[in-house]
Every structure is written in C-alpha cells, then in structure tokens.
PyMOL Python script that loads the backbone (N, CA, C, O; Angstrom):
from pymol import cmd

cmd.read_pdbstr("""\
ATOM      1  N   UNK A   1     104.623-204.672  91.821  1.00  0.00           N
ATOM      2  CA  UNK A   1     103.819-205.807  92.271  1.00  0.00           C
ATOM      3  C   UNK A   1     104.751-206.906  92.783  1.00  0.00           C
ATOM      4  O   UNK A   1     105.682-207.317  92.090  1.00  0.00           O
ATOM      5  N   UNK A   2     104.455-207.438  94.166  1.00  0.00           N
ATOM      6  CA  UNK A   2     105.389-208.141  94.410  1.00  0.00           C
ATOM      7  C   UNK A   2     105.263-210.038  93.983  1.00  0.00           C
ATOM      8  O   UNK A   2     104.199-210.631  94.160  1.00  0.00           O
ATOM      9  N   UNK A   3     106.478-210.732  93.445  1.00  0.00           N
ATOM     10  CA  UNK A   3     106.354-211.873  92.702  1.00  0.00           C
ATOM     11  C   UNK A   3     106.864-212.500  93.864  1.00  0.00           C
ATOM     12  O   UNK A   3     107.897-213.167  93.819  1.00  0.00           O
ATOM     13  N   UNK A   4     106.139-212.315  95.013  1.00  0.00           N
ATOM     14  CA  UNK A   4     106.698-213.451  96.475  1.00  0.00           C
ATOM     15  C   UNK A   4     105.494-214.634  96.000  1.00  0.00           C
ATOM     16  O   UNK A   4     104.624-214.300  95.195  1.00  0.00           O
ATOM     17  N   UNK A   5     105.522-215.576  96.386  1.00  0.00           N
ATOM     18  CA  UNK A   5     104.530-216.485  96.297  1.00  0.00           C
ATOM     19  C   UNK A   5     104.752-217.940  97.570  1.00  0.00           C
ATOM     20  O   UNK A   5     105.743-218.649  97.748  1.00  0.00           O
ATOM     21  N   UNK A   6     103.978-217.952  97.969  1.00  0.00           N
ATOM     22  CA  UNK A   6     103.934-218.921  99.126  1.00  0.00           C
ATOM     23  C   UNK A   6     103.906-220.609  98.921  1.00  0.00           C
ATOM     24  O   UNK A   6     103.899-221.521  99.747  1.00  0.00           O
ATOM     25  N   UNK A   7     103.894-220.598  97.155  1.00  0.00           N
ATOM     26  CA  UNK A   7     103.788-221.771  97.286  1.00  0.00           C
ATOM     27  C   UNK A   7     104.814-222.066  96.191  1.00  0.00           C
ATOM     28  O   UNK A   7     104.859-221.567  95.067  1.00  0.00           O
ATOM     29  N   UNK A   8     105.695-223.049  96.781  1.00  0.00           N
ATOM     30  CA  UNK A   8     107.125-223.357  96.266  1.00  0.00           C
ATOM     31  C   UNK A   8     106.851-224.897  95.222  1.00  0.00           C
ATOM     32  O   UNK A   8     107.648-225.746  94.822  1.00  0.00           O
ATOM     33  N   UNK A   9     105.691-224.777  95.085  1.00  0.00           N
ATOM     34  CA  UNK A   9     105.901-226.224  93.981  1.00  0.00           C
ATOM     35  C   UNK A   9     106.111-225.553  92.611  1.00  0.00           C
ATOM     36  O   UNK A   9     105.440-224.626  92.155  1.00  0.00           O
ATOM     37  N   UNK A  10     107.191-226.198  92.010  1.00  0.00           N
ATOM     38  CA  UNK A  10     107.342-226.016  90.673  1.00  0.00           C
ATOM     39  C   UNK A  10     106.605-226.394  89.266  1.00  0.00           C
ATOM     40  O   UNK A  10     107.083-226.487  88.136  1.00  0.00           O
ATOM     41  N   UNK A  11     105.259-226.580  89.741  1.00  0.00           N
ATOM     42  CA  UNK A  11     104.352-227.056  88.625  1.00  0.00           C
ATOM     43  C   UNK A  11     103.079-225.613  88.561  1.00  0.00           C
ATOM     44  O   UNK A  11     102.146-225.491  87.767  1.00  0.00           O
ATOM     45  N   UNK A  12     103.511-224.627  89.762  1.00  0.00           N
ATOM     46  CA  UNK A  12     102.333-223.756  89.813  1.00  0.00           C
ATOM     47  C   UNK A  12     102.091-223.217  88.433  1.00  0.00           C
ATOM     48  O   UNK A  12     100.945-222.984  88.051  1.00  0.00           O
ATOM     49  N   UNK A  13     103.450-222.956  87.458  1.00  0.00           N
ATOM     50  CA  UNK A  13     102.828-221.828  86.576  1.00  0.00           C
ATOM     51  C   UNK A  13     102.377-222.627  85.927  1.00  0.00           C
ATOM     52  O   UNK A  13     101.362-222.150  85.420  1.00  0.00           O
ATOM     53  N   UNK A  14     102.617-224.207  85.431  1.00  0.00           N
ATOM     54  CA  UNK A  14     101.643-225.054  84.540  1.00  0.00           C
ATOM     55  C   UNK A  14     100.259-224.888  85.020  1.00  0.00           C
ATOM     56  O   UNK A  14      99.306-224.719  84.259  1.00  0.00           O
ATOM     57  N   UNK A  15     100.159-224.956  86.603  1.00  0.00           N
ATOM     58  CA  UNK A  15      98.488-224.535  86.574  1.00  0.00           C
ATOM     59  C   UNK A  15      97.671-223.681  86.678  1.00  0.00           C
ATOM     60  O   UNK A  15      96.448-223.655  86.814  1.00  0.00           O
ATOM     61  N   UNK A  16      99.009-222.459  86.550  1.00  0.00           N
ATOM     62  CA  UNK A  16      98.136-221.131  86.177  1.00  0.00           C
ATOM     63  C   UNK A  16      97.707-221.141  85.081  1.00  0.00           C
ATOM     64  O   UNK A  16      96.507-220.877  85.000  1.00  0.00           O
ATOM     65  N   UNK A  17      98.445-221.434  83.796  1.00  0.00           N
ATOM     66  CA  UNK A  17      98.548-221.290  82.679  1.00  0.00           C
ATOM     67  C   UNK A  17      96.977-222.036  82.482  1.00  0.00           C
ATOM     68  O   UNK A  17      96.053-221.323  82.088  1.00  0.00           O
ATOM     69  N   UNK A  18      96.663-223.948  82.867  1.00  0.00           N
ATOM     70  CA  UNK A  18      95.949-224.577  82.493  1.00  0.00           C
ATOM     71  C   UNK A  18      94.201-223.792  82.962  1.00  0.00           C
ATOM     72  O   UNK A  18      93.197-223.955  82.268  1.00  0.00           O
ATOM     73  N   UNK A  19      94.246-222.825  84.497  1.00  0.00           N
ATOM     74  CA  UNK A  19      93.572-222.257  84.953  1.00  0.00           C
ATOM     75  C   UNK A  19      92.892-221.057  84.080  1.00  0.00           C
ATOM     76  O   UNK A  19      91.682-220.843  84.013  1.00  0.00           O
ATOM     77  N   UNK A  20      93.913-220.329  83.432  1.00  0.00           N
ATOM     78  CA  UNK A  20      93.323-219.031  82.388  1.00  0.00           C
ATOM     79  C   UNK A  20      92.869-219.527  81.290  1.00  0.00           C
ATOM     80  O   UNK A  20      91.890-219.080  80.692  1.00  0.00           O
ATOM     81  N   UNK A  21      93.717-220.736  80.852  1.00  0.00           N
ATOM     82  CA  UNK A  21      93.363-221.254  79.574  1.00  0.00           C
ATOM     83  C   UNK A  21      91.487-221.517  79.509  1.00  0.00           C
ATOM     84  O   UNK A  21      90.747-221.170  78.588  1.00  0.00           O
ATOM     85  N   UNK A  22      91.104-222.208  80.761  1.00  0.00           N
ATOM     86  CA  UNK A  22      89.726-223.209  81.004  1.00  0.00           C
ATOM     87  C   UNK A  22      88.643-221.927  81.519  1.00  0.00           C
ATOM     88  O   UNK A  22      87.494-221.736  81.122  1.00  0.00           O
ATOM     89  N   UNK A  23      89.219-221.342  82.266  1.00  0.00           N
ATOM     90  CA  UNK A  23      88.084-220.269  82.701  1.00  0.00           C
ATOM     91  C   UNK A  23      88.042-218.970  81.627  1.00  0.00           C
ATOM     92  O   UNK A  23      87.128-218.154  81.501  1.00  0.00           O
ATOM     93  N   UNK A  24      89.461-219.040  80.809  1.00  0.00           N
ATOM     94  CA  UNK A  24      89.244-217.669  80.344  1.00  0.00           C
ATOM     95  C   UNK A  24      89.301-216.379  81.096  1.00  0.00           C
ATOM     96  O   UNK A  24      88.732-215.321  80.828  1.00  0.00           O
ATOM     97  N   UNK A  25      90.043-216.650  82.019  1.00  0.00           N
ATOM     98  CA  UNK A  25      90.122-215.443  83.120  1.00  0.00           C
ATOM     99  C   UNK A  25      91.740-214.938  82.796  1.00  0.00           C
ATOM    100  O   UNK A  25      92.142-214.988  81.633  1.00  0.00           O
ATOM    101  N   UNK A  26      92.328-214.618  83.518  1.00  0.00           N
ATOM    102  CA  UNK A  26      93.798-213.532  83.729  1.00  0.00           C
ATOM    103  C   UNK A  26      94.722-213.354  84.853  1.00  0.00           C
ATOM    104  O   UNK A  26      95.444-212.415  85.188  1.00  0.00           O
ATOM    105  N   UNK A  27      94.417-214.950  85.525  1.00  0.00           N
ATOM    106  CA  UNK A  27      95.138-214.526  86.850  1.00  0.00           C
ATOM    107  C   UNK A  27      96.931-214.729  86.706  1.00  0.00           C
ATOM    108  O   UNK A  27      97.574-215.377  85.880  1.00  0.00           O
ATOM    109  N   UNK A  28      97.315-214.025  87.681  1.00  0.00           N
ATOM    110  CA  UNK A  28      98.592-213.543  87.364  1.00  0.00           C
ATOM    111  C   UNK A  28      99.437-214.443  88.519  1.00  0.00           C
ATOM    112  O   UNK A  28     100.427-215.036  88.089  1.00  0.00           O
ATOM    113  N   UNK A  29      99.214-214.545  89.523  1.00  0.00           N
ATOM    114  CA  UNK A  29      99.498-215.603  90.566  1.00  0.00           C
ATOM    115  C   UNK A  29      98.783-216.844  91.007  1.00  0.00           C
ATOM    116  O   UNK A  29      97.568-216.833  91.202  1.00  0.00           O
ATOM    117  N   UNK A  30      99.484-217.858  91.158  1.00  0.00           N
ATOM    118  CA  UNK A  30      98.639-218.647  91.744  1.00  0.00           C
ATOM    119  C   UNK A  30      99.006-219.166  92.988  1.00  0.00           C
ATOM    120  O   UNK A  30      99.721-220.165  93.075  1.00  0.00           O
ATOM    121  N   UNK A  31      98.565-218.553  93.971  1.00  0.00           N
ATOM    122  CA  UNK A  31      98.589-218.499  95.732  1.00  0.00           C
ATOM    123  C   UNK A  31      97.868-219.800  95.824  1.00  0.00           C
ATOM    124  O   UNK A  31      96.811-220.132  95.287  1.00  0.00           O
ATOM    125  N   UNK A  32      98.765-220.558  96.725  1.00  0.00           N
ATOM    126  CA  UNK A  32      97.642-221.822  97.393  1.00  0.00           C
ATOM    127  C   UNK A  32      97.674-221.684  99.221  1.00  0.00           C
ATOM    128  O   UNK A  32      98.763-222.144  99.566  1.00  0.00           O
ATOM    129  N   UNK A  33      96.933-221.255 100.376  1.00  0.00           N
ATOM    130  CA  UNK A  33      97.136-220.991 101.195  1.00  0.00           C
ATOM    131  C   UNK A  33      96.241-221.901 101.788  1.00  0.00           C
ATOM    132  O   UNK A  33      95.553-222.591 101.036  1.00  0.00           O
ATOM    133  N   UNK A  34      96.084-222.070 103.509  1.00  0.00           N
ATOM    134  CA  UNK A  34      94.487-222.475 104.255  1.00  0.00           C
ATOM    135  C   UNK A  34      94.595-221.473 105.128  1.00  0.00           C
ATOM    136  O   UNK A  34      95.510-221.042 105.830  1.00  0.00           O
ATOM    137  N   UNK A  35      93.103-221.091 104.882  1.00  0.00           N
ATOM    138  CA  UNK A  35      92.495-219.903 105.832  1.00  0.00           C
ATOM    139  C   UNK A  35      90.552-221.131 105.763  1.00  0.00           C
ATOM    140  O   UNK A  35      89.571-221.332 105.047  1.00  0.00           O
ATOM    141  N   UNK A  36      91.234-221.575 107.215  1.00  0.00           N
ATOM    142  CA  UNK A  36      89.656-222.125 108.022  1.00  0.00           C
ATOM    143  C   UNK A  36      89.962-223.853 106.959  1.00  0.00           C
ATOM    144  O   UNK A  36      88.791-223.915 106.586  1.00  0.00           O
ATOM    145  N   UNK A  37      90.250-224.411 106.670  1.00  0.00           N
ATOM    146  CA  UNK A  37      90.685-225.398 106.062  1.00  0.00           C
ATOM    147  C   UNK A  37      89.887-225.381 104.651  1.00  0.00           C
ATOM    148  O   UNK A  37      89.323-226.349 104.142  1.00  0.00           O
ATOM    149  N   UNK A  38      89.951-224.308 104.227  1.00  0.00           N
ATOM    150  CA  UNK A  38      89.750-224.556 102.595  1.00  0.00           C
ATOM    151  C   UNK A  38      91.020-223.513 101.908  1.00  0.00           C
ATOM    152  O   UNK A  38      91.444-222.398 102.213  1.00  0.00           O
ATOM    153  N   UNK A  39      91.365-224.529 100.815  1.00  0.00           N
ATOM    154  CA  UNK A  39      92.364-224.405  99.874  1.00  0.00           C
ATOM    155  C   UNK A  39      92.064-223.201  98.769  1.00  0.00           C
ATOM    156  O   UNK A  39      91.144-223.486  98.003  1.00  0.00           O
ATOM    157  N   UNK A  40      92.508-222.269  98.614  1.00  0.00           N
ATOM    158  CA  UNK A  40      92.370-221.166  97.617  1.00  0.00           C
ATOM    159  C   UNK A  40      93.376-220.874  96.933  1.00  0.00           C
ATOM    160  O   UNK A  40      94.575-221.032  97.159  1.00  0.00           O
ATOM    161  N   UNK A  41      92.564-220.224  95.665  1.00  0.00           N
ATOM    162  CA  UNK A  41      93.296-220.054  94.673  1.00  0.00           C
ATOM    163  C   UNK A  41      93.128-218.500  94.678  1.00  0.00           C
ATOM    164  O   UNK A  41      92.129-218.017  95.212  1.00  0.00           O
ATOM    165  N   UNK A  42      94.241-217.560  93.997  1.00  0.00           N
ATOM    166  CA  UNK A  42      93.777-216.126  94.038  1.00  0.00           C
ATOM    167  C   UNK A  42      95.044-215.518  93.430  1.00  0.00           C
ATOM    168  O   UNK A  42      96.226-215.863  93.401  1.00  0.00           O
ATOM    169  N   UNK A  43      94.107-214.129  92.794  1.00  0.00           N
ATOM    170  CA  UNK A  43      94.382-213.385  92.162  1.00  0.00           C
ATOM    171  C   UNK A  43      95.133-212.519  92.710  1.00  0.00           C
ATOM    172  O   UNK A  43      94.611-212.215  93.783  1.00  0.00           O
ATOM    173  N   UNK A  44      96.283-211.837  92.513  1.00  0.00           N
ATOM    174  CA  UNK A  44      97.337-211.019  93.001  1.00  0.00           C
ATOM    175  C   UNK A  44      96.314-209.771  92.840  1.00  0.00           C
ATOM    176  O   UNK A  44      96.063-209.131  93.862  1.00  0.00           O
ATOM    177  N   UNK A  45      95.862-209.485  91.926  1.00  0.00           N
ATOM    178  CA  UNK A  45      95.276-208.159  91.655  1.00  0.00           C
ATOM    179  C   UNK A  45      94.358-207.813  92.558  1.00  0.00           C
ATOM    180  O   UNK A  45      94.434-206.672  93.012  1.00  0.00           O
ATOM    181  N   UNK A  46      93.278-208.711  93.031  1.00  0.00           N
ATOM    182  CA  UNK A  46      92.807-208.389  94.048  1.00  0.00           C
ATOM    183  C   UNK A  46      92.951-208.527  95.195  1.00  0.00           C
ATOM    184  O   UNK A  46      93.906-209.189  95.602  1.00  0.00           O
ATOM    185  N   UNK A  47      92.011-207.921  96.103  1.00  0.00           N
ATOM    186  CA  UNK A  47      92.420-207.534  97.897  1.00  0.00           C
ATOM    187  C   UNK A  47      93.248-208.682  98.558  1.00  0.00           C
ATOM    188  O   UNK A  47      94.155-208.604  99.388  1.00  0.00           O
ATOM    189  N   UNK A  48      92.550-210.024  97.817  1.00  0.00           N
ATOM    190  CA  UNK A  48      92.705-211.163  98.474  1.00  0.00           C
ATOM    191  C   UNK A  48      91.657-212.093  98.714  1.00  0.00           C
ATOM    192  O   UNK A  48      91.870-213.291  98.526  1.00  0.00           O
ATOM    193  N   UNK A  49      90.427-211.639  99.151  1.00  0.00           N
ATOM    194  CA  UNK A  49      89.230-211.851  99.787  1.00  0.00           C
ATOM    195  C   UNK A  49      88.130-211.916  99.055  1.00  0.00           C
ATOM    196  O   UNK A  49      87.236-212.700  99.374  1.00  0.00           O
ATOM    197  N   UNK A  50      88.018-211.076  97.925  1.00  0.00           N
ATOM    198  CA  UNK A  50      86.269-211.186  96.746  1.00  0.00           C
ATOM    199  C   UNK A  50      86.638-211.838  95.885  1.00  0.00           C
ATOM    200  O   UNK A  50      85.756-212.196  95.103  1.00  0.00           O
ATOM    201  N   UNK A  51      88.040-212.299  95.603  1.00  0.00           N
ATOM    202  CA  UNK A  51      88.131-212.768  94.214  1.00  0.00           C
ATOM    203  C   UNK A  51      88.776-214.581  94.571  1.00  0.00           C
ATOM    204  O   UNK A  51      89.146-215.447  93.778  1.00  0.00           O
ATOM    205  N   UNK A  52      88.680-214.591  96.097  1.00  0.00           N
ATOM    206  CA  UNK A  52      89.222-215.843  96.005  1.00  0.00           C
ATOM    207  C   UNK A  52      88.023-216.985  96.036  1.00  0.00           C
ATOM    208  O   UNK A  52      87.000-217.172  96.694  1.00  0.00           O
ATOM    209  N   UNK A  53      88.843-217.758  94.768  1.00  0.00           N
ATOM    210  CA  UNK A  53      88.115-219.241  94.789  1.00  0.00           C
ATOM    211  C   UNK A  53      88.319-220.331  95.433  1.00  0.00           C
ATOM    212  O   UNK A  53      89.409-220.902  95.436  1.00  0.00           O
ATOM    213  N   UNK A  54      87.044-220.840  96.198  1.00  0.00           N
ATOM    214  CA  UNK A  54      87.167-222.229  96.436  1.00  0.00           C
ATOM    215  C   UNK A  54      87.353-223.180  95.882  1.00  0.00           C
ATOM    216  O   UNK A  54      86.853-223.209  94.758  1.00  0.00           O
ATOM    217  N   UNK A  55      87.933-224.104  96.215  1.00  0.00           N
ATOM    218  CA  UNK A  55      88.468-225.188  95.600  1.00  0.00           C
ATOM    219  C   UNK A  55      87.245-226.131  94.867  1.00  0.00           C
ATOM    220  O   UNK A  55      87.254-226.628  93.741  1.00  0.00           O
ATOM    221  N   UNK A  56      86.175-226.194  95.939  1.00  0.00           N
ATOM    222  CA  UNK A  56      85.022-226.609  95.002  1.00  0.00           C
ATOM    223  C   UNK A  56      84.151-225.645  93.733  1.00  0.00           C
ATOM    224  O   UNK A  56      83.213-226.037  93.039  1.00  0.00           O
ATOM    225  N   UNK A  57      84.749-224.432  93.723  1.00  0.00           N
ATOM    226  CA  UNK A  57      83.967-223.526  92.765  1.00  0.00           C
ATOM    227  C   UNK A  57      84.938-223.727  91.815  1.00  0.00           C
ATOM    228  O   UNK A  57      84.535-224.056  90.699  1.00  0.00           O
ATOM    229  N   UNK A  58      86.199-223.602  91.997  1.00  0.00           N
ATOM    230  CA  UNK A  58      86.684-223.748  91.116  1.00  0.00           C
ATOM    231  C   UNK A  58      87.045-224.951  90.019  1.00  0.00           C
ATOM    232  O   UNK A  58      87.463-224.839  88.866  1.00  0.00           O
ATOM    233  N   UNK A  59      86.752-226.065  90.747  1.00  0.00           N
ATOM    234  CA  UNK A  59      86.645-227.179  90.007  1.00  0.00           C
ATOM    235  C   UNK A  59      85.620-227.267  89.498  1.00  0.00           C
ATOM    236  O   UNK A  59      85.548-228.130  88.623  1.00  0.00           O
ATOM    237  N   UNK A  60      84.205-226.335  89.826  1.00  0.00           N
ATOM    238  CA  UNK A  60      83.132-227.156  89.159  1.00  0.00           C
ATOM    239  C   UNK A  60      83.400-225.553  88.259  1.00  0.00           C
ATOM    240  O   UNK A  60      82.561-225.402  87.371  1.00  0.00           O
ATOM    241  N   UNK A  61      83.831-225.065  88.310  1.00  0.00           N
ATOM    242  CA  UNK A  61      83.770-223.663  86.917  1.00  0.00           C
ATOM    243  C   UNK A  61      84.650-224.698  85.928  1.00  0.00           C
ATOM    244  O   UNK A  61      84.135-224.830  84.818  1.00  0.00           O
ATOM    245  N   UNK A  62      85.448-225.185  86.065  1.00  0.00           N
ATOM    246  CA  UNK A  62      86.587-225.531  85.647  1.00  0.00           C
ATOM    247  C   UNK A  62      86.358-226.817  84.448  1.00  0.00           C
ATOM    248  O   UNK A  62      86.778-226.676  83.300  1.00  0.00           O
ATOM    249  N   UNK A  63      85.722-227.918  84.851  1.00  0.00           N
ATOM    250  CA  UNK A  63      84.881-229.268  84.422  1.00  0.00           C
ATOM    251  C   UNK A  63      84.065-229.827  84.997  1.00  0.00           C
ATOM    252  O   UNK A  63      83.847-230.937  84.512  1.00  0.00           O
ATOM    253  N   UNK A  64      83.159-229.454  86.297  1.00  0.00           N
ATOM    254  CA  UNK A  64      82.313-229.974  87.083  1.00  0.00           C
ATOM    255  C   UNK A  64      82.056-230.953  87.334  1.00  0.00           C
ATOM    256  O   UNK A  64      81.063-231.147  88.035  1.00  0.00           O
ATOM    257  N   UNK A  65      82.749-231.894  86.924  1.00  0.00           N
ATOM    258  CA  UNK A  65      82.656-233.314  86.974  1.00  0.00           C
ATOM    259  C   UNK A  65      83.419-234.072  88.090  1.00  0.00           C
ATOM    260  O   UNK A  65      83.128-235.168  88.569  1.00  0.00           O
ATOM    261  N   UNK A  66      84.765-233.015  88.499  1.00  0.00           N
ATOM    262  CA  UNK A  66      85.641-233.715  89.219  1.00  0.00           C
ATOM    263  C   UNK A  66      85.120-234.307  90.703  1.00  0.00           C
ATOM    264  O   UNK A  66      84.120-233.654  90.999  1.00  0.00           O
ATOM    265  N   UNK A  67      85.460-235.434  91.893  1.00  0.00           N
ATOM    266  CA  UNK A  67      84.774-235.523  92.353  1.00  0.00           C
ATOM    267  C   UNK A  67      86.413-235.812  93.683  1.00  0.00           C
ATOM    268  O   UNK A  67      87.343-236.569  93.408  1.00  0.00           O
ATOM    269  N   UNK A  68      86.325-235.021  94.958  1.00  0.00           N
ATOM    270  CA  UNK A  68      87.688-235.228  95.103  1.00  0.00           C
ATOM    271  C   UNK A  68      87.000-236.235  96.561  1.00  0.00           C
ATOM    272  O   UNK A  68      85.893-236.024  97.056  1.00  0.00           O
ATOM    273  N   UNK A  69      87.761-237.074  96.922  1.00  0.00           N
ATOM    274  CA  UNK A  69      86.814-238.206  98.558  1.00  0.00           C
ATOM    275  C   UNK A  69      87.641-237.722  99.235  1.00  0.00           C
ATOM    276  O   UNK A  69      88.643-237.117  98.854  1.00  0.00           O
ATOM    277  N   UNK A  70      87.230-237.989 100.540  1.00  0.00           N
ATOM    278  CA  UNK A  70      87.796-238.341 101.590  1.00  0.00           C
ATOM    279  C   UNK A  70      87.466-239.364 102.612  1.00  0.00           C
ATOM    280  O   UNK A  70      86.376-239.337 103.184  1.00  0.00           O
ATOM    281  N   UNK A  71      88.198-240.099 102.819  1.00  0.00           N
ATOM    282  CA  UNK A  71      87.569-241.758 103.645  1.00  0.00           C
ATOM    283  C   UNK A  71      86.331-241.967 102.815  1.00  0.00           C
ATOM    284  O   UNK A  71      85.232-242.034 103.366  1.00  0.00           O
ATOM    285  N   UNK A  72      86.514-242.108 101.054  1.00  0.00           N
ATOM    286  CA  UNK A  72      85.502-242.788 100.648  1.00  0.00           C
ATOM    287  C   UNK A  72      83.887-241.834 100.203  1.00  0.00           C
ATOM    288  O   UNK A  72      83.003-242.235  99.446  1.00  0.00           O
ATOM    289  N   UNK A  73      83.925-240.670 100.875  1.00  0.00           N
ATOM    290  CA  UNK A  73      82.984-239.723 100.821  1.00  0.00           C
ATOM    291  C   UNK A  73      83.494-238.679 100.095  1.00  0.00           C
ATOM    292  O   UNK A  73      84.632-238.224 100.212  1.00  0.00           O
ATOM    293  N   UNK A  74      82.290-238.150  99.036  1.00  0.00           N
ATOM    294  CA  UNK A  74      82.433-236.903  98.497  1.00  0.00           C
ATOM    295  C   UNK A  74      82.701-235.559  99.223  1.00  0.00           C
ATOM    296  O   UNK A  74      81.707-235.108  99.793  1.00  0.00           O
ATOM    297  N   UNK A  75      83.713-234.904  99.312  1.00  0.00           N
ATOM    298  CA  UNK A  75      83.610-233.586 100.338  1.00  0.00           C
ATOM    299  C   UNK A  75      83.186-232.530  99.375  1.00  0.00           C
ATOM    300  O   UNK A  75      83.987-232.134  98.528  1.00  0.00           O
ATOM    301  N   UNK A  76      82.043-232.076  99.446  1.00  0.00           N
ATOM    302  CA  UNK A  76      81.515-231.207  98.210  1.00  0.00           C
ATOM    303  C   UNK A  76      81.682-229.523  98.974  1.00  0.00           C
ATOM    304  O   UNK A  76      81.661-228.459  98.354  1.00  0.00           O
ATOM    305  N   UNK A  77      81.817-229.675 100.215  1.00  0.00           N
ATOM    306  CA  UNK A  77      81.751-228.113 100.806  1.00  0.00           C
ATOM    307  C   UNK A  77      83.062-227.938 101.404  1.00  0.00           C
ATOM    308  O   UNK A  77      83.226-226.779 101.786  1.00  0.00           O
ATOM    309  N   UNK A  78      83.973-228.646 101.595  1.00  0.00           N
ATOM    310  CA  UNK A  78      85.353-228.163 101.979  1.00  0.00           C
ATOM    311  C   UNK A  78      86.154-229.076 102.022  1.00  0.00           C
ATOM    312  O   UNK A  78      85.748-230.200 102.318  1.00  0.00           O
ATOM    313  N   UNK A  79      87.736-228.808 101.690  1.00  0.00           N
ATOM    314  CA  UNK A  79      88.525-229.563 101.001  1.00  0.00           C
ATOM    315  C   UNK A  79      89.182-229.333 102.219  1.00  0.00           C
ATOM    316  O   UNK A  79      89.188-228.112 102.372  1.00  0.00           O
ATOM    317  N   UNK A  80      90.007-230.148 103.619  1.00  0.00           N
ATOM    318  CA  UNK A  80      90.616-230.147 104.085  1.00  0.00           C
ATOM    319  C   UNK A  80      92.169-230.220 103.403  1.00  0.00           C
ATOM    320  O   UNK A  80      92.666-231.179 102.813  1.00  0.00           O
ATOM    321  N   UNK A  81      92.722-229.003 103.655  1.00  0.00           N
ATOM    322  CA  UNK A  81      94.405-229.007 103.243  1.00  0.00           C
ATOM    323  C   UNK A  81      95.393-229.927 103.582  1.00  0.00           C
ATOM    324  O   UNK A  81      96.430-230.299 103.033  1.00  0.00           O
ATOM    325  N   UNK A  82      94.839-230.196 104.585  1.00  0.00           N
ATOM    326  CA  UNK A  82      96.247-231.813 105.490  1.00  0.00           C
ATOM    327  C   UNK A  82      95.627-233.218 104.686  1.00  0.00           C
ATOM    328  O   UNK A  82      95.867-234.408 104.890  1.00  0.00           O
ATOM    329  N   UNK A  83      94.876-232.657 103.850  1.00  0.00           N
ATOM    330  CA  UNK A  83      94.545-234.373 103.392  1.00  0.00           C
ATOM    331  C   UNK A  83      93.995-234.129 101.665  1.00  0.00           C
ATOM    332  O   UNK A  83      93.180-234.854 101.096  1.00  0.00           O
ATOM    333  N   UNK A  84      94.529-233.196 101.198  1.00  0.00           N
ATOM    334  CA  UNK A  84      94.546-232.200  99.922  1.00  0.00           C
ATOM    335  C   UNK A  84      95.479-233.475  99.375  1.00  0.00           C
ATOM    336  O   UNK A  84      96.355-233.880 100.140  1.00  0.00           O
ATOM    337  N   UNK A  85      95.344-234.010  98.295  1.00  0.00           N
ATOM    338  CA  UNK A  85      96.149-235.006  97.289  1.00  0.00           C
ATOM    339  C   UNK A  85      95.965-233.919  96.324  1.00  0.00           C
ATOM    340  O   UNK A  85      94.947-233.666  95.679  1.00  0.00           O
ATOM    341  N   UNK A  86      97.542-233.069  96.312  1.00  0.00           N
ATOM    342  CA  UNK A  86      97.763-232.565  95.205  1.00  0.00           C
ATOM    343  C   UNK A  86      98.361-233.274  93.815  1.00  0.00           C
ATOM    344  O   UNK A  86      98.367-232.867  92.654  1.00  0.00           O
ATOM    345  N   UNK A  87      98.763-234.270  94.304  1.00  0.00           N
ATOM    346  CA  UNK A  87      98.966-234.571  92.589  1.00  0.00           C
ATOM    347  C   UNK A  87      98.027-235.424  92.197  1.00  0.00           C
ATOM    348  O   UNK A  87      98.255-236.142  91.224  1.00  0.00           O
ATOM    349  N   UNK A  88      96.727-235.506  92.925  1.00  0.00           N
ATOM    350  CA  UNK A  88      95.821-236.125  92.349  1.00  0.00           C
ATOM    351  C   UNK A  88      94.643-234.634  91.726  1.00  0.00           C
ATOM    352  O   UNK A  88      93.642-234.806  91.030  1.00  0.00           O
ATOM    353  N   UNK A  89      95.119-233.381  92.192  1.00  0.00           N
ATOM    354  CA  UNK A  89      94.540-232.363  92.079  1.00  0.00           C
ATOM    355  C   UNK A  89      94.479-232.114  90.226  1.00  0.00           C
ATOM    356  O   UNK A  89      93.785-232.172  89.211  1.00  0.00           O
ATOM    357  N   UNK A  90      95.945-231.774  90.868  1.00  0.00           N
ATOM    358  CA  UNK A  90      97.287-231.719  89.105  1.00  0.00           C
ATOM    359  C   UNK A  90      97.052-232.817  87.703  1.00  0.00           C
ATOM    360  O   UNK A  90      97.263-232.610  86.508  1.00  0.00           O
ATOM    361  N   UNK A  91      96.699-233.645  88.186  1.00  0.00           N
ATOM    362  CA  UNK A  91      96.911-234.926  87.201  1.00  0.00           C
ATOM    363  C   UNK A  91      95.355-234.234  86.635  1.00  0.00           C
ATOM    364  O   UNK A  91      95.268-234.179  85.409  1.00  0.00           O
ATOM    365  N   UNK A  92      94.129-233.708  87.438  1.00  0.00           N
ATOM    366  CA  UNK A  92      93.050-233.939  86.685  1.00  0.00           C
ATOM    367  C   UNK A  92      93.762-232.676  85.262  1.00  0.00           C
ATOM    368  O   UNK A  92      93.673-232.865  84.049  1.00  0.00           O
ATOM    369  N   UNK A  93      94.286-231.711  85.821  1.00  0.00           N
ATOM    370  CA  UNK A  93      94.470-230.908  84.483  1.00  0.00           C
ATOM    371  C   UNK A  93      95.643-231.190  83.558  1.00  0.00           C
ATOM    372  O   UNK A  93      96.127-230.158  83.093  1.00  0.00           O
ATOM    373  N   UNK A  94      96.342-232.542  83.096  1.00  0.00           N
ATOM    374  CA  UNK A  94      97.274-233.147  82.525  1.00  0.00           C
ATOM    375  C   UNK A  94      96.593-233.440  81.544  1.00  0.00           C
ATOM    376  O   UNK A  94      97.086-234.088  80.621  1.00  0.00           O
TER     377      UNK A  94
END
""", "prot")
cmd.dss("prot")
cmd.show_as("cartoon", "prot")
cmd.util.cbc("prot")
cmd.orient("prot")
C-alpha cells in the first residue's frame, strides 16, 4: 500500500487520529485534494470515489454544529479550497 500522501502538513496524522476517534471509523490516510472545488477527505482503502467525504458531511457527522463563512455567509454546500482557513478547520478539533 503506498504511504505517498499529497498533503505535506504536519498536523495530518493529529487529524486522522481526532477523525477515527469522533466517527469511530478506520481511516488509514488522510488525503486533502480539490476535485470541482470541494475539499475531501479519504480513505486509502477505497477506490477513491464512494468513500470520499465532503467537507460538509463530514463536519456535520463529526459535531454538526460547526459553521464555516465565507464573506460573512454560511457555505453549507461547498467549501471553496482557495479560501479553505485551515487552521481555523484544525483548531475546531483542538
């Protein structure tokens, strides 16, 4: 299985770890890519494609409460990546 991973921040395995812990799931990578400007999360084990979560599914599986803006507005159906505040992502699971 290959341990390439595309995303070079050094906090990923803290949020794999915080990710299995909350869902109770088993994922083994945590891929952050944009395909069509939503941010995914995904499982090495699968294809790529049935098992990947959106960023809004996964926050509301996660604590449903979180609420991420943009210019002031809730973006509830897609998280543009060029304007993705990851350490405002990160901090919610601190």
């Amino acid at each position: 299985m290959s341990k390439e991973n595309n995303n070079n921040d050094h906090r990923s395995d803290e949020f794999l770890e915080k990710i299995n812990e909350m869902t109770g799931e088993d994922y083994k990578t945590f891929y952050k890519y944009e395909i069509g400007n939503q941010l995914r999360f995904t499982n090495d084990q699968t294809d790529g494609a049935v098992e990947d979560l959106r960023t809004r599914g996964l926050i509301k599986k996660l604590i449903g409460k979180i609420r991420i803006t943009k210019n002031g507005k809730e973006t509830a159906n897609n998280i543009n990546y060029k304007n993705f505040d990851k350490s405002a992502f990160y901090a919610c699971f601190e």
